[in-house]
C-alpha positions in Angstrom: 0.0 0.0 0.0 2.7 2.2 1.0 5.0 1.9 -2.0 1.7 2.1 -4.3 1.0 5.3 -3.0 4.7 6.5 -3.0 4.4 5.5 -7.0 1.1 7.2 -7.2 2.9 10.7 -5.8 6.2 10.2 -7.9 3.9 10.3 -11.0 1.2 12.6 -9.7 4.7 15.4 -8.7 6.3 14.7 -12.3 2.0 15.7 -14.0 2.6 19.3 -11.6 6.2 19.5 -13.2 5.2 19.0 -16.6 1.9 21.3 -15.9 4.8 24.2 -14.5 7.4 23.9 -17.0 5.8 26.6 -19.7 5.4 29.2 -16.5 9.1 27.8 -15.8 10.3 29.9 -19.0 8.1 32.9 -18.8 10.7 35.8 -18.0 9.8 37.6 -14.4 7.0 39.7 -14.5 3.2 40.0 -14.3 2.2 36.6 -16.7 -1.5 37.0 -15.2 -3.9 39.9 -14.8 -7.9 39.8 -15.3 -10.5 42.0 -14.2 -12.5 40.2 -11.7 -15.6 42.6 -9.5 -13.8 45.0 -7.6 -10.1 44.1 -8.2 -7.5 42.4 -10.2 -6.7 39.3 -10.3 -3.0 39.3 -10.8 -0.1 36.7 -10.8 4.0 37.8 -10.5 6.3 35.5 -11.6 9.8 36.5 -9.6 12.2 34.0 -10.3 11.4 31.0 -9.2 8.2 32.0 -7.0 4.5 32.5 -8.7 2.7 34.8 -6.3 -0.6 36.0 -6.5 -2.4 39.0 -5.6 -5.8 40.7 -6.0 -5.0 44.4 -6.3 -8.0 46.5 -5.6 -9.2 49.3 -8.4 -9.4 51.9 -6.4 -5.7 52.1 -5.7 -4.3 49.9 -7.5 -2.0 48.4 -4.6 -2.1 45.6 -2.5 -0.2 44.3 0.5 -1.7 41.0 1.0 -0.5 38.2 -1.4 -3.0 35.6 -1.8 -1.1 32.2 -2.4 3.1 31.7 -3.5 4.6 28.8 -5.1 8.0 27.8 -5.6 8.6 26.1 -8.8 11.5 24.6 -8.1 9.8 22.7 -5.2 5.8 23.1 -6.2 4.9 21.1 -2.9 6.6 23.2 -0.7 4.2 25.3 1.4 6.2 28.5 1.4 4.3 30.7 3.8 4.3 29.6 7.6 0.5 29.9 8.2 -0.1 27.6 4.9 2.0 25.0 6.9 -0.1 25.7 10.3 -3.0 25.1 8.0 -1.7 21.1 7.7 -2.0 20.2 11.5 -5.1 19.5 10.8 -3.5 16.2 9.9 -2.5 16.0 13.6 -6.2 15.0 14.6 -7.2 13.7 11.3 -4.0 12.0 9.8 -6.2 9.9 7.3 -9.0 12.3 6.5 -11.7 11.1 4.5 -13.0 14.4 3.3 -12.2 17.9 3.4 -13.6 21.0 2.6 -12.0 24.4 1.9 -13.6 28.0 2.0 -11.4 30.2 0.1 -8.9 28.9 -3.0 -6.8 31.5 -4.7 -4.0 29.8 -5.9 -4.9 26.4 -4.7 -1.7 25.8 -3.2 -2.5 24.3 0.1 -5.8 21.8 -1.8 -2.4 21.4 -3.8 -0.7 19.6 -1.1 -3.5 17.6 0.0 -4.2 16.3 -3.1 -0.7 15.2 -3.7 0.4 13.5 0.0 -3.6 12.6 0.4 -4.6 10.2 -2.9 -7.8 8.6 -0.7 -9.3 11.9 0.3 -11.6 14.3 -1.0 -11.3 17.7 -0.9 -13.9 20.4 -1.6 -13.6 23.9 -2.0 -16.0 26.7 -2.6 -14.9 30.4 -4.1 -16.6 33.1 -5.0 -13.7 34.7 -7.6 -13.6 32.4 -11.3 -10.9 34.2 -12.3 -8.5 33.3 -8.9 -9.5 29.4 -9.8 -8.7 30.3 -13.8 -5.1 31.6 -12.4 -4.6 28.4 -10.4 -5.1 26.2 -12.9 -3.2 28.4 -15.3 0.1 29.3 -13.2 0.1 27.4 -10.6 -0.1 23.6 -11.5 -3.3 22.9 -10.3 -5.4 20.3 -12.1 -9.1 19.8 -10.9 -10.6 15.9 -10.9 -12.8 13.8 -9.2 -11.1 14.5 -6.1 -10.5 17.9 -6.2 -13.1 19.9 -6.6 -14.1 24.1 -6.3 -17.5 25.2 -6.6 -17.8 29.1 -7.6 -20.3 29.8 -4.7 -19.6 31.5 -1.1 -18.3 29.4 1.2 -20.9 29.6 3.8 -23.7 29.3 1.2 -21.6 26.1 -0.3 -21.8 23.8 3.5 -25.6 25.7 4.0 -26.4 23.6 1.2 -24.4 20.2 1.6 -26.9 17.3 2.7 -27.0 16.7 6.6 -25.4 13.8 6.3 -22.1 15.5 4.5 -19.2 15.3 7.1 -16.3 16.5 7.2 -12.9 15.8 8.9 -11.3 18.8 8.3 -12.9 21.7 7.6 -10.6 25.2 6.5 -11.6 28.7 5.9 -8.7 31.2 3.8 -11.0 33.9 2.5 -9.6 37.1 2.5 -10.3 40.2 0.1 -7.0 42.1 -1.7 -7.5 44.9 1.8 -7.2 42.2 4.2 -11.5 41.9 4.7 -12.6 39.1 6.2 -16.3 38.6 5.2 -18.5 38.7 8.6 -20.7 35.9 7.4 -17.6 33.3 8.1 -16.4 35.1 11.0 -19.9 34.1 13.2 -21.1 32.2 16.0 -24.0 30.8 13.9 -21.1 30.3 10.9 -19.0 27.9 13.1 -21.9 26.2 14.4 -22.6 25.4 10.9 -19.2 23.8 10.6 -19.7 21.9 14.0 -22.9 20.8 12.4 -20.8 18.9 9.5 -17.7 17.9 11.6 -16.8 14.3 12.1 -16.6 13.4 15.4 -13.0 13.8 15.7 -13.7 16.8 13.0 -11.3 19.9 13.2 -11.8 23.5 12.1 -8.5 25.6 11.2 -9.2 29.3 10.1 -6.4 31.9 9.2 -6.7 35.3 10.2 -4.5 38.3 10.1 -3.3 39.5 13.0 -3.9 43.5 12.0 -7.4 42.6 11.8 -9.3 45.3 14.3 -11.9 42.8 15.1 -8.7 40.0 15.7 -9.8 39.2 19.2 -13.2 39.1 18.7 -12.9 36.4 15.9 -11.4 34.2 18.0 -13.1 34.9 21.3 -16.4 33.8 18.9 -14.5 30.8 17.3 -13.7 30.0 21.3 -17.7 30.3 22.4 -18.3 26.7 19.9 -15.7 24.5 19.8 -14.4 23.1 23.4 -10.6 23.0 22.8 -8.9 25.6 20.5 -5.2 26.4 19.7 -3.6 28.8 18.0 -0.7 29.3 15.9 0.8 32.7 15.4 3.3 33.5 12.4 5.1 36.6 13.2 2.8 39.4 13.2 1.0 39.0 10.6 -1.0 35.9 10.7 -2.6 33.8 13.3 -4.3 29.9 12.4 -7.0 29.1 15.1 -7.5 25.3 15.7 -11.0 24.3 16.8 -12.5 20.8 17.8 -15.1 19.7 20.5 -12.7 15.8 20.3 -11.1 15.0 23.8 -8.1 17.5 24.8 -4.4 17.1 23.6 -2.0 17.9 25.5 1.0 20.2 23.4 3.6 17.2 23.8 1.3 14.7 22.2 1.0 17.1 19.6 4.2 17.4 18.7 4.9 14.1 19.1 2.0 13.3 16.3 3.2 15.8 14.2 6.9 14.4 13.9 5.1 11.3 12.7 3.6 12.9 10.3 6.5 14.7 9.0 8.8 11.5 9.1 5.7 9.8 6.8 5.4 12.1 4.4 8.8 14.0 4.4 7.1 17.7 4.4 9.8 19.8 2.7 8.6 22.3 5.3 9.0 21.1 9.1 5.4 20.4 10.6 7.1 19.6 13.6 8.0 23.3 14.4 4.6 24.3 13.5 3.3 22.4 16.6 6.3 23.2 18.5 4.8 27.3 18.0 1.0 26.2 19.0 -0.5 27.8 21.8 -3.2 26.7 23.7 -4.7 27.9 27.5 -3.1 30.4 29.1 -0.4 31.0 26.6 -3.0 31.9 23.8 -4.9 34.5 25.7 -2.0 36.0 26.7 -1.2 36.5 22.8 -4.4 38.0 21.7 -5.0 41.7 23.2 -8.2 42.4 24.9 -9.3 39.1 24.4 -11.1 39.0 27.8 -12.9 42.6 26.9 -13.9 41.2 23.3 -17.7 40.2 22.4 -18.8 37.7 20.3 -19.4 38.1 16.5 -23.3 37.2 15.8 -24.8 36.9 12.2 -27.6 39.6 12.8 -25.6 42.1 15.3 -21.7 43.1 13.4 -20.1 45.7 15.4 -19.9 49.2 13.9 -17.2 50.0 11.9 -16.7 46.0 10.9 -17.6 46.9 6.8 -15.0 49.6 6.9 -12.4 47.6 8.1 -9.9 48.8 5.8 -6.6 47.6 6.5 -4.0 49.8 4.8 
């Protein structure tokens, strides 16, 4: 079984290659831009990394890149929060189905697809174009196994039969600005992903740090789920770990992820990623005012939430 799927990755990593070698001989540049609502949708090729962006009209500048790849290592998760993304595998290291809010470059349902070949992943995106650029310049191939539905992501699992669970659920949905839409930021929005969890199910979210409404996300993402962690990268992004399955204590964690890593030889070290979790007293401690901050409810956002520009 083991070497079959080893074979199955060999072949599936030379099919990315093959798909990346045209991009490979673009000269450095923009090799990507379509108009998509109320920004850009825009791809940089600088050297040997493909980054995306969505620039916004108004300005015509963005801060916030959407999804990187290195070509000479296309399964490399190059940003630290995609890598946080992948403990998920520390509660669910066989996970029969996933689903994904949020795809822009597709890197991380990349990833999955590549060291998972028995699971299914989902994904739901509002923005064509962004999937049109991941299939285009970043490798990504779409199959009976990896799928994205242009729809919102809340509207996507409002709609998925009761009986639809998942074992590891992800939300990455971020405008070029840095907005976070309120609708996946709710009480009633993560009850809706307990509501298709497995019973060992786990939620990850990323969030940016800057956000002014940081501490209220997760003091509402703490309200449903019974044990949460979180894992800061720098100052700039933060992914919060949710599941209502019994407690883990941080050694066990790390000890699971350094299986994981010695399975699947991550070019990228899951192992520190889990070292950098914090959980108890040592996340409250890293999130300001989280004791003052109220909870985030579909029908009550707080004032100034749809002018939360960032920059």
């Amino acid at each position: 079984m083991i070497d079959a799927q080893k074979n199955w990755q060999t072949i599936n990593l030379s099919a990315i290659q093959q798909r990346l070698a045209a991009i490979k001989q673009q000269p450095d540049g923009v090799i990507f831009c379509k108009d998509s609502g109320v920004h850009y949708v825009a791809v940089r090729k600088d050297k040997s990394l493909i980054k995306l962006s969505l620039v916004e009209k108004v300005n015509l500048h963005t801060d916030l890149l959407q999804s990187v790849l290195n070509l000479n290592n296309p399964l490399h998760l190059v940003s630290e929060y995609t890598q946080a993304m992948l403990l998920g595998l520390v509660w669910q290291n066989q996970p029969q189905r996933i689903y994904i809010a949020g795809f822009g470059g597709g890197i991380i349902p990349l990833v999955l697809h590549h060291y998972l070949p028995e699971t299914l992943i989902e994904c739901a995106d509002v923005d064509p174009i962004a999937i049109e650029a991941a299939t285009q310049c970043f490798g990504v191939k779409l199959d009976d196994r990896l799928t994205v539905a242009i729809q919102d992501g809340r509207e996507y699992l409002e709609q998925q039969n009761p009986n639809i669970l998942y074992d590891i659920i992800m939300t990455d949905v971020f405008l070029g600005n840095g907005y976070f839409p309120h609708r996946l930021a709710t009480t009633e929005f993560y009850q809706l992903c307990q509501k298709h969890l497995s019973k060992a199910g786990v939620v990850l979210v990323n969030l940016l740090q800057r956000d002014e409404f940081y501490a209220e996300k997760v003091k509402t993402f703490q309200s449903v789920f019974s044990h949460v962690y979180l894992c800061p990268w720098k100052d700039i992004n933060s992914v919060l770990i949710g599941t209502n399955s019994p407690i883990l204590e941080k050694s066990e964690i790390v000890d699971r992820a350094k299986t994981l890593q010695n399975l699947h030889q991550f070019s990228f070290s899951l192992t520190d990623r889990a070292i950098d979790l914090k959980v108890g007293r040592e996340l409250a401690e890293s999130v300001a005012n989280l004791d003052k901050a109220k909870i985030l409810t579909d029908d009550a956002p707080p004032a100034g939430y749809f002018d939360c520009w960032l920059f």
